[in-house]
C-alpha positions, 0 to 999 in steps of 0.5 A, a space after each residue: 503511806 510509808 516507802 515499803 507500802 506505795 512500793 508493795 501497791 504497785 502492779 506486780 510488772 511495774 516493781 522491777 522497772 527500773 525506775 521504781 525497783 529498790 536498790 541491790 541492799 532491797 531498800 525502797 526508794 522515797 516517793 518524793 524521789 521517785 516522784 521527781 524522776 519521773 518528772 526529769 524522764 518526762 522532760 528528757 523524752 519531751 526533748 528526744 529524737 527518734 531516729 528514723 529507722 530503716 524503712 523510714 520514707 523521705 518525708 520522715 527522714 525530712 522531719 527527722 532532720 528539719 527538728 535536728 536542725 531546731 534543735 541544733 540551729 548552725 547544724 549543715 546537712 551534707 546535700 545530695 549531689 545528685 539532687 539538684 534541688 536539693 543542692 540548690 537549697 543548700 547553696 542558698 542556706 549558705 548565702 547564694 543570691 536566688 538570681 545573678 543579679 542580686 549579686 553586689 559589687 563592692 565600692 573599691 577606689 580607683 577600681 572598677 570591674 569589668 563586665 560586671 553581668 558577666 561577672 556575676 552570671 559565672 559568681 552563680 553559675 560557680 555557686 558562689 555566695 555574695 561574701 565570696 564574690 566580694 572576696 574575689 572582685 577585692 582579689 581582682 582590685 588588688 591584683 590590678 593594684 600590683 600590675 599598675 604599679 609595676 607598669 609605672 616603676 618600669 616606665 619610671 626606670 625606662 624614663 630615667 635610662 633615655 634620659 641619662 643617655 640622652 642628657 642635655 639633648 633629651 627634649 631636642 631627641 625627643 621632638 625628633 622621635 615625636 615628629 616622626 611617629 606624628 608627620 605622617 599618620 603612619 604610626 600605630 595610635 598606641 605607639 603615639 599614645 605611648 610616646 604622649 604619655 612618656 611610655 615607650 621604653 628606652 630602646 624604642 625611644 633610642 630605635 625611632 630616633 635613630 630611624 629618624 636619622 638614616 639618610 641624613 648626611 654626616 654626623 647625627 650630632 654635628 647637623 644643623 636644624 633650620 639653622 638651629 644647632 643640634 644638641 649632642 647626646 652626653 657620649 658624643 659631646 665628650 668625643 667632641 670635647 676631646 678634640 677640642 682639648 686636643 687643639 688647646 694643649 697641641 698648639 700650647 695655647 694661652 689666654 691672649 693667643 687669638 682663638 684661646 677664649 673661643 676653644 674655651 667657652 666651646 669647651 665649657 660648653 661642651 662640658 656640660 653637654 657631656 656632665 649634664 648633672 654634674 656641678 661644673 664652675 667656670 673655673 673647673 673647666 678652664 682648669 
């Protein structure tokens, strides 16, 4: 059968279809290509979607959407807000855990979350997926990171300002502040557990000692303890060493004059009570 003959056997409603009506010049298409192209239609209305029209009912508007969904698998619809049904389930397509407890916390080292049921109720109460709650408990460890380690670099700096201050008689000052926080079971438990852990600040070390003082009589430094003699803090012992050196070259002493070795060695004493961190020869301080 020719071209012009399948094409004049047609229905007279059929010849101007689009598909089997010739082209602009009349030329009858060939059957074999008529043939495939009803064949590639077929397949493309096998893979089409209708879209619900305006008096669609819910559940043709579901059906429409859940083929959508098959044929375009990552596709997310926009939830009704006002369904919380339908709002539940689409938190749950996201990720949401069906209940708190099916929340997990991450491991994460030298870190441990607190209250963690409570944690989770208000992770699913804010419709938070486990990948975000894992975000969040990581956020919280790190934050926790940076608060620790600045503590530790201000208690660091705290140490080093009382103990430069304090110099040679920082274990002696020390003892005093500790037997005063201790004596008496007067002390608030976390002034003593600061003070154990070497985290009270300076001036509160400085403050306590001080307190330790009141009603002692004549100077701090000069006191004896028991018998034992008290060590002077740097900026007394150069206040000392003054006078000392004061009495050397006032009576124009020398080595032989009775009392010349004893103001020495009480000077180079003195010298490092008030240098403790400087590297002082016997030579230089006899100088």
């Amino acid at each position: 059968m020719s071209d012009q003959e399948w094409y004049e056997n047609l229905p007279d409603d059929l010849k101007n279809a689009p598909i089997f009506k010739p082209a602009d010049d009349g030329t009858v298409k060939d059957l074999s290509q008529v043939v495939l192209d009803l064949t590639n239609l077929t397949q493309v209305a096998g893979n089409s979607l209708r879209m619900p029209g305006p008096d669609a009912g819910e559940e043709d508007i579901a059906t429409f959407q859940s083929r959508v969904m098959e044929k375009v698998p990552g596709l997310m619809v926009i939830p009704n807000m006002e369904d919380d049904a339908n709002m539940a389930a689409h938190f749950s397509k996201m990720g949401k855990p069906a209940i708190p407890e099916d929340y997990k916390v991450p491991e994460i080292e030298g870190f441990e979350l607190a209250n963690p049921a409570d944690a989770k109720a208000q992770a699913h109460a804010m419709n938070m997926t486990q990948k975000q709650f894992a975000a969040q408990v990581n956020n919280l460890a790190k934050a926790q990171q940076v608060a620790t380690d600045t503590r530790t670099l201000q208690n660091e700096e705290q140490l080093a300002i009382i103990k430069n201050e304090w110099g040679g008689a920082y274990e002696q000052n020390k003892a005093v502040v500790g037997k005063l926080l201790k004596e008496n079971n007067l002390a608030p438990k976390e002034l003593v557990e600061a003070f154990d852990n070497n985290t009270l600040p300076a001036s509160t070390m400085r403050y306590l000692f001080n307190l330790s003082e009141l009603g002692a009589e004549g100077s701090t430094f000069h006191k004896q303890d028991g018998g034992r003699e008290i060590i002077p803090v740097p900026e007394e012992a150069m206040s000392q060493l003054t006078e000392v050196e004061n009495q050397i070259f006032a009576a124009n002493m020398r080595p032989g004059v009775i009392g010349y070795d004893l103001l020495v060695a009480k000077r180079n004493k003195l010298m490092r009570q008030a240098y403790p961190d400087a590297s002082l020869d016997t030579a230089d301080m006899r100088a």
